[in-house]
C-alpha positions in Angstrom: 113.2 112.4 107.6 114.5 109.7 110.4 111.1 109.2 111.5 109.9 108.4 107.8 112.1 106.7 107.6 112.1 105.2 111.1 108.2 104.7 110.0 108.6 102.8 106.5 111.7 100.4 107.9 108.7 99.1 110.2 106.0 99.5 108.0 108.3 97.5 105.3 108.7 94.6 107.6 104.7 94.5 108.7 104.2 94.6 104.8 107.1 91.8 103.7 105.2 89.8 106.7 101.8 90.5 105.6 103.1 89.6 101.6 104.5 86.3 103.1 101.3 85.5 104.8 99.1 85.9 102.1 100.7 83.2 99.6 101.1 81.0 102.9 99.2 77.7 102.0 96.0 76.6 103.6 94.8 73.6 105.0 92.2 71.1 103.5 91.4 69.9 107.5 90.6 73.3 109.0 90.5 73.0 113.1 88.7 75.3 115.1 90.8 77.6 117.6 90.5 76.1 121.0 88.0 78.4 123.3 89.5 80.9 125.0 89.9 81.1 129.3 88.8 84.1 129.5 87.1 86.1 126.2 85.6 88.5 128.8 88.9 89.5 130.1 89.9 93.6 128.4 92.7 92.7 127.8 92.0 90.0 125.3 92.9 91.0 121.6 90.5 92.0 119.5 91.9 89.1 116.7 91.2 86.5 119.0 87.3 87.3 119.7 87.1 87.7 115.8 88.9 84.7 114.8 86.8 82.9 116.3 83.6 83.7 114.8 82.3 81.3 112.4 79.1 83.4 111.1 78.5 86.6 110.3 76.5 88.8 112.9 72.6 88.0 112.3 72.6 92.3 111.7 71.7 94.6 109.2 74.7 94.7 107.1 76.8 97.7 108.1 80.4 98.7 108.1 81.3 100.3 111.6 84.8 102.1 112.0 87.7 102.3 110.3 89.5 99.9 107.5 91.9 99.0 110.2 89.7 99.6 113.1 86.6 98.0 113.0 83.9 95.6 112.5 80.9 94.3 110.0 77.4 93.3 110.8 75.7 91.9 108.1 78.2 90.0 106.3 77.9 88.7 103.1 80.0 85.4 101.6 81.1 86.0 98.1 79.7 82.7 96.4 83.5 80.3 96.3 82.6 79.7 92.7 81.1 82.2 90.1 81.0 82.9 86.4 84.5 85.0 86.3 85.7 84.3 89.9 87.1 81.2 92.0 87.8 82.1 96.2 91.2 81.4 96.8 92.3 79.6 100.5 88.6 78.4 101.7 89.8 77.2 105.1 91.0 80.9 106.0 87.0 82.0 105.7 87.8 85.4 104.8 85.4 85.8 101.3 82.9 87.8 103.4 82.1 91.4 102.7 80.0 94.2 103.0 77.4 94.2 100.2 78.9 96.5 98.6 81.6 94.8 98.0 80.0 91.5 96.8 78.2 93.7 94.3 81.9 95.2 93.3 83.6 92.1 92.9 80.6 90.1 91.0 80.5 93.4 88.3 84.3 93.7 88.2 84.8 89.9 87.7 82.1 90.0 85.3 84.3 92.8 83.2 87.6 91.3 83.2 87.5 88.7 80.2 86.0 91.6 78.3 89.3 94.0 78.8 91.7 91.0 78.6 92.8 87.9 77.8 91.9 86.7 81.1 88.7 84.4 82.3 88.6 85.6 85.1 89.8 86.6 88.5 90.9 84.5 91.5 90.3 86.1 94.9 92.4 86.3 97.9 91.8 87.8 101.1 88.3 89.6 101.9 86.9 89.9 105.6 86.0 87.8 108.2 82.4 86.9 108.5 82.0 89.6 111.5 85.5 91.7 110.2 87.6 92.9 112.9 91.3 92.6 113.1 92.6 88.9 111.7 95.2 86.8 113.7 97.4 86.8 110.8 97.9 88.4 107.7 95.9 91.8 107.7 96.0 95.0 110.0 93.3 96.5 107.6 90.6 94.3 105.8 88.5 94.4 108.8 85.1 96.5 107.4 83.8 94.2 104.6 85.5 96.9 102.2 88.7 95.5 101.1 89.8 92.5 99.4 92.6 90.9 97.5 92.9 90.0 93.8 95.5 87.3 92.5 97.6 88.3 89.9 97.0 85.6 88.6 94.3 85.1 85.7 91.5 82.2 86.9 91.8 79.6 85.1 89.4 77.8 82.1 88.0 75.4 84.9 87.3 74.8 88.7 90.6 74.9 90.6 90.3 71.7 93.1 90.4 72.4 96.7 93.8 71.3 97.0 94.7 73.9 94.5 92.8 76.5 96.2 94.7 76.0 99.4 98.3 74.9 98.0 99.0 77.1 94.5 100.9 80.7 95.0 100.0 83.5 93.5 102.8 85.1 90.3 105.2 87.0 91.8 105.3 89.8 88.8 107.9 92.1 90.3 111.6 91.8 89.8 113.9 90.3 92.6 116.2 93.6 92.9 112.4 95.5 93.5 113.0 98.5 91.0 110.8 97.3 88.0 108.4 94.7 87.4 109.4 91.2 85.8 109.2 91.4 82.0 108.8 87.7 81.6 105.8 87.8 83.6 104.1 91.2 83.7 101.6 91.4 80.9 99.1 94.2 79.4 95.9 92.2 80.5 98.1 92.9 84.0 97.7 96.5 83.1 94.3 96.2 82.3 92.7 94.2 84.9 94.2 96.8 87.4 93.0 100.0 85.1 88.9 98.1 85.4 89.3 97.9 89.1 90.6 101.7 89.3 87.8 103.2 87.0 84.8 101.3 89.0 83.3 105.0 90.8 83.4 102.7 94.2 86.9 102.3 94.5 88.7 104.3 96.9 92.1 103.1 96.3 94.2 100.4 95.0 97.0 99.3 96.1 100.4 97.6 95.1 103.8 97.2 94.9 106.2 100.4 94.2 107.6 98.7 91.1 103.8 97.6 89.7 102.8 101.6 89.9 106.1 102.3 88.2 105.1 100.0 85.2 101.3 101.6 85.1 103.0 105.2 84.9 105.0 104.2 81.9 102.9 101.8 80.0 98.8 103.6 80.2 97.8 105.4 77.6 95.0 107.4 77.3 93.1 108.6 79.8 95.3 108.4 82.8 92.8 109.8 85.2 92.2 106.9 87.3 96.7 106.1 88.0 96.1 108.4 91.0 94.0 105.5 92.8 96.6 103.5 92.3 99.0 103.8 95.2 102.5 102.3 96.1 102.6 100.5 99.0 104.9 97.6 101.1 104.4 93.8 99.8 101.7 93.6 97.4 103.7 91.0 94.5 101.2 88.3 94.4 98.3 90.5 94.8 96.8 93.9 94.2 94.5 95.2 96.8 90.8 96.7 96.2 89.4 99.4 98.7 86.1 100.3 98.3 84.9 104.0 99.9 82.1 104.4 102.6 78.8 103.4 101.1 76.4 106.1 101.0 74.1 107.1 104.1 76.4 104.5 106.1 77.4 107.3 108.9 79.6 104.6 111.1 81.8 104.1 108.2 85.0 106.2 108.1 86.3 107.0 105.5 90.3 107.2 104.3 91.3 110.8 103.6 91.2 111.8 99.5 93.4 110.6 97.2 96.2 113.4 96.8 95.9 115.4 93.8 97.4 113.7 90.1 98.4 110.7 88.9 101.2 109.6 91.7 103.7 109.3 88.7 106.6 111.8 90.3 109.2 112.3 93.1 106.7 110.7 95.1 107.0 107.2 93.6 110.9 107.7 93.0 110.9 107.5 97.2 109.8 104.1 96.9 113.1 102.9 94.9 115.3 105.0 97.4 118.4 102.7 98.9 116.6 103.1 102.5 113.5 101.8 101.4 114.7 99.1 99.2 117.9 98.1 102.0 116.5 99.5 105.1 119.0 98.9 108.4 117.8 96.5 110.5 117.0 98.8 113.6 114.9 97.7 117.3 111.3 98.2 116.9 108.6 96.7 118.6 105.2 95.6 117.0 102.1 97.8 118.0 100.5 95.7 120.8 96.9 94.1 119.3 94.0 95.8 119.7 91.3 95.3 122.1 87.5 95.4 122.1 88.1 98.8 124.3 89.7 100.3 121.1 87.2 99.5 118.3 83.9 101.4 118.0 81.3 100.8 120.3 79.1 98.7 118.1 81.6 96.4 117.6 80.7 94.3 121.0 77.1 94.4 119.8 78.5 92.6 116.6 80.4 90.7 118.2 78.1 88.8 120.6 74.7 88.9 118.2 73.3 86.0 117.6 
């Protein structure tokens, strides 16, 4: 139990941090990064070579590793503007993807006014154009398989790019973190989340403790898709879309199974616990970035193709 616990005090800070990040404003004059010294040196994080990259890798598209270990050839950009969908923080360039996952997000987007009273569905957070790990914000995200959607319903127009850069995400949980926020958690909430789940190419979805808590008490009917829904640190503003391995793509890991049933018991009661909710501050030390040397082979291929 201390190392749990040990685990989630850390995992709860990376998590907080990553939350933080994600509703951090952009910028309507991005500046590219300085060049580095030395890009060839082993030692240089991984983040930095991927930061850096502009364009996706001129490669059959391909995920290669894992969701927080790996790369993408092939990228995709998910168009910033479409019939049910506006890209959120342009200057981040993160609304690449796997095809896979453009095909996901134009279907599910397409679905949403017809389960609620929503337009549509603002996106956050996707890949970059070559994946790999992010400087900020993200240790997973980096296989053209994940990607973040707003709690927030798009709205009847085109956001400006001021808005896209500057607005925040809803916060719908409740500042003392043990339920959501009845003055702002909704049932199109409910069923925006429930679309994403029963798409057959989502792996998981994740959000915060006290969103899974509402979806346990308030769906009704068939309940078989709750267990893809799973509790995890941060995840307010946002809830987050995993797609699984696409078919035949042998270089693609894949996350272990869901566990069995609907992730409604003891389980999800751990989340609320005092020592998750009021952890002790305690030393830790963040996991040193990774290198080129620790993703998959391919992933220097991808990274210098041009």
């Amino acid at each position: 139990m201390r190392l749990r616990f040990f685990a989630a005090s850390v995992a709860f800070g990376l998590g907080a941090f990553g939350a933080a990040l994600a509703q951090d404003k952009g910028t309507l004059e991005p500046k590219p990064l300085p060049p580095l010294a030395h890009p060839e040196d082993p030692a240089t994080p991984a983040k930095e070579l991927f930061g850096r990259q502009a364009e996706p890798a001129p490669l059959a598209a391909r995920t290669i590793g894992f969701y927080s270990r790996g790369c993408l050839a092939g990228g995709q950009p998910l168009p910033v503007n479409g019939p049910a969908w506006e890209v959120m923080r342009l200057s981040r360039n993160r609304n690449w993807g796997h095809p896979a996952l453009i095909a996901f997000l134009e279907r599910f987007a397409r679905k949403v006014p017809g389960v609620s009273h929503w337009p549509g569905i603002l996106v956050g957070d996707m890949s970059q154009p070559r994946g790999g790990p992010m400087l900020t914000g993200h240790a997973s995200h980096q296989i053209g398989l994940d990607a973040d959607i707003w709690l927030t319903p798009m709205p009847n127009r085109d956001l400006s790019r001021a808005e896209r850069e500057e607005m925040s995400a809803v916060n719908v949980v409740r500042a003392d973190r043990l339920d959501v926020d009845a003055t702002k958690w909704t049932p199109d909430h409910l069923a925006v989340i429930k679309a994403a789940a029963q798409d057959p190419e989502v792996q998981r979805i994740f959000v915060n403790a006290a969103i899974k808590k509402a979806i346990c008490r308030d769906a009704t009917g068939d309940r078989s898709w709750l267990g893809k829904v799973r509790p995890y640190y941060g995840h307010d503003y946002h809830f987050h879309v995993r797609l699984a391995c696409p078919a035949g793509e042998d270089a693609c890991k894949d996350q272990d199974p869901t566990p069995p049933g609907q992730g409604c018991d003891a389980s999800l009661a751990w989340w609320f616990s005092d020592q998750i909710l009021h952890p002790k501050p305690g030393p830790w030390k963040p996991k040193p970035p990774l290198t080129m040397a620790q993703l998959p082979t391919d992933c220097q291929r991808v990274l210098i193709a041009r």
